[in-house]
C-alpha positions in Angstrom: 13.0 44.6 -2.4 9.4 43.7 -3.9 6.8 44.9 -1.5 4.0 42.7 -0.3 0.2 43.6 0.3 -2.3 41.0 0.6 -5.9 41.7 0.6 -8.0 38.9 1.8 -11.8 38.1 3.4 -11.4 39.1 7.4 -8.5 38.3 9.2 -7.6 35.5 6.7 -4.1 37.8 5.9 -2.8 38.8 9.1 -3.3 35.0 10.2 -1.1 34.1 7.3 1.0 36.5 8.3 1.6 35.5 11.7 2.0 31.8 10.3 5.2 33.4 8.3 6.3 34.6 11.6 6.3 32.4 13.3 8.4 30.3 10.9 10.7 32.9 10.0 10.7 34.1 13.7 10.5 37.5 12.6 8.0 39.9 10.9 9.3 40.3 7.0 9.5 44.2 6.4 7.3 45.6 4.0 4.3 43.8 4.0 1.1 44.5 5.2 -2.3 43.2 4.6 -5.8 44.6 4.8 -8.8 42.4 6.1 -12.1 43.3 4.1 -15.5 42.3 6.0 -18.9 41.6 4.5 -20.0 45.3 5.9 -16.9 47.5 4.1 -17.9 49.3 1.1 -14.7 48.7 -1.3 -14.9 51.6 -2.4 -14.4 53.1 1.0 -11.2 50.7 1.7 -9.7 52.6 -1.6 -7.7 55.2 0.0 -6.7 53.2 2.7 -5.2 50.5 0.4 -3.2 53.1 -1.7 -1.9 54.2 1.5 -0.7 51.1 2.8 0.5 50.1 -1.1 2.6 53.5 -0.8 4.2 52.1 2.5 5.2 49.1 1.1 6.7 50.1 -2.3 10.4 51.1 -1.9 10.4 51.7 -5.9 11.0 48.0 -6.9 7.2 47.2 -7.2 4.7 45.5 -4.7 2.6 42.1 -5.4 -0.8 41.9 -3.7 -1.7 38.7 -3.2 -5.8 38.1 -2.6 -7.8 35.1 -1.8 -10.3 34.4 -3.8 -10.4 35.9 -7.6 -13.3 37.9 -8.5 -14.4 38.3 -4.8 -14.3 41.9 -3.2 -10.7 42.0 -2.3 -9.5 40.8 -5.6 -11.6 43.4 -7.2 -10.0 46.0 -4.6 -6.8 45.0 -5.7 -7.4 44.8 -9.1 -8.1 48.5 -8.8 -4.5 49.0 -7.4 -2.9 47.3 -10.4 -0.1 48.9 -12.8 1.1 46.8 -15.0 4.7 46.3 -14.0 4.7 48.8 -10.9 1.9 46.7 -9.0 0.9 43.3 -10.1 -1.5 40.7 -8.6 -1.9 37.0 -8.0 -5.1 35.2 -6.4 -5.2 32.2 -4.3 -3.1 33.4 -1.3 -2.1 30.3 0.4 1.0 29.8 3.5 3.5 27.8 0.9 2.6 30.9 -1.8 3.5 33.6 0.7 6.5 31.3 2.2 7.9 31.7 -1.4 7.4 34.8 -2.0 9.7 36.0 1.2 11.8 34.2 0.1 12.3 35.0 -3.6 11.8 38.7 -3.4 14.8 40.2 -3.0 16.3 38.6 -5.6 13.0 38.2 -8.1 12.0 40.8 -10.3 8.0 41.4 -10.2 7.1 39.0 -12.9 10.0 36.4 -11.7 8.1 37.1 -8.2 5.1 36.6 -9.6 5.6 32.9 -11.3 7.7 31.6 -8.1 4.3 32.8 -5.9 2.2 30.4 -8.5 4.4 27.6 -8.6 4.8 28.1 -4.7 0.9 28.0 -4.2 0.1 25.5 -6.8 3.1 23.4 -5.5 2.1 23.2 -2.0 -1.2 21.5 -2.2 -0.5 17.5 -2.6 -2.2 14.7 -1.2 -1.0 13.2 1.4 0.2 9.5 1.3 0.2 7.3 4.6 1.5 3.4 4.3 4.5 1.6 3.0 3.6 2.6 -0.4 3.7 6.3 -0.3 6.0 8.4 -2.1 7.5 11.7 -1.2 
């Protein structure tokens, strides 16, 4: 199974987290998340991500999923990258993570990796109210 790491601003991960929980009634084995606040030094968070990126990758690989590219926890995890071990995406949303748990047992990393896109990019839509709104 692909592990899961997201880095995010604050608590922005767990909550998504907990949102996954509480959908799938249960907490999804590994995957963890670590918060980064506008006081942590990156380069201080560095051994404490590769620990948590060890606990999470059973030899199959591990996506980190971060917030906001170019922002300190993408750079973080951009540090963590190896190309085909340890892969990232940006733009951590709940429908992105939703598909993700659900796709990673039987996803390889870059399969993983396009079904977290599409499931990101495919769960923001306007909404329609009236008789003439489509689903």
């Amino acid at each position: 199974m692909i592990g899961l790491f997201l880095i995010t601003h604050s608590s922005y991960g767990e909550s998504l987290i907990q949102c996954a929980c509480h959908v799938l009634n249960s907490r999804p084995v590994q995957m963890a998340q670590l918060g980064v606040s506008g006081q942590d030094d990156p380069l201080d968070l560095l051994p404490l991500a590769r620990r948590w990126l060890s606990v999470v990758d059973s030899g199959e690989g591990v996506l980190l999923m971060t917030d906001i590219f170019g922002a300190t926890p993408s750079n973080l995890a951009l540090k963590l990258c190896e190309p085909g071990k340890v892969e990232a995406v940006t733009g951590v949303n709940l429908p992105m993570l939703m598909r993700t748990l659900t796709y990673r047992e039987r996803e390889t990393l870059p399969g993983l990796i396009n079904r977290a896109v599409s499931g990101g990019r495919d769960g923001v839509m306007a909404v329609k109210v009236g008789r003439d709104a489509k689903t």
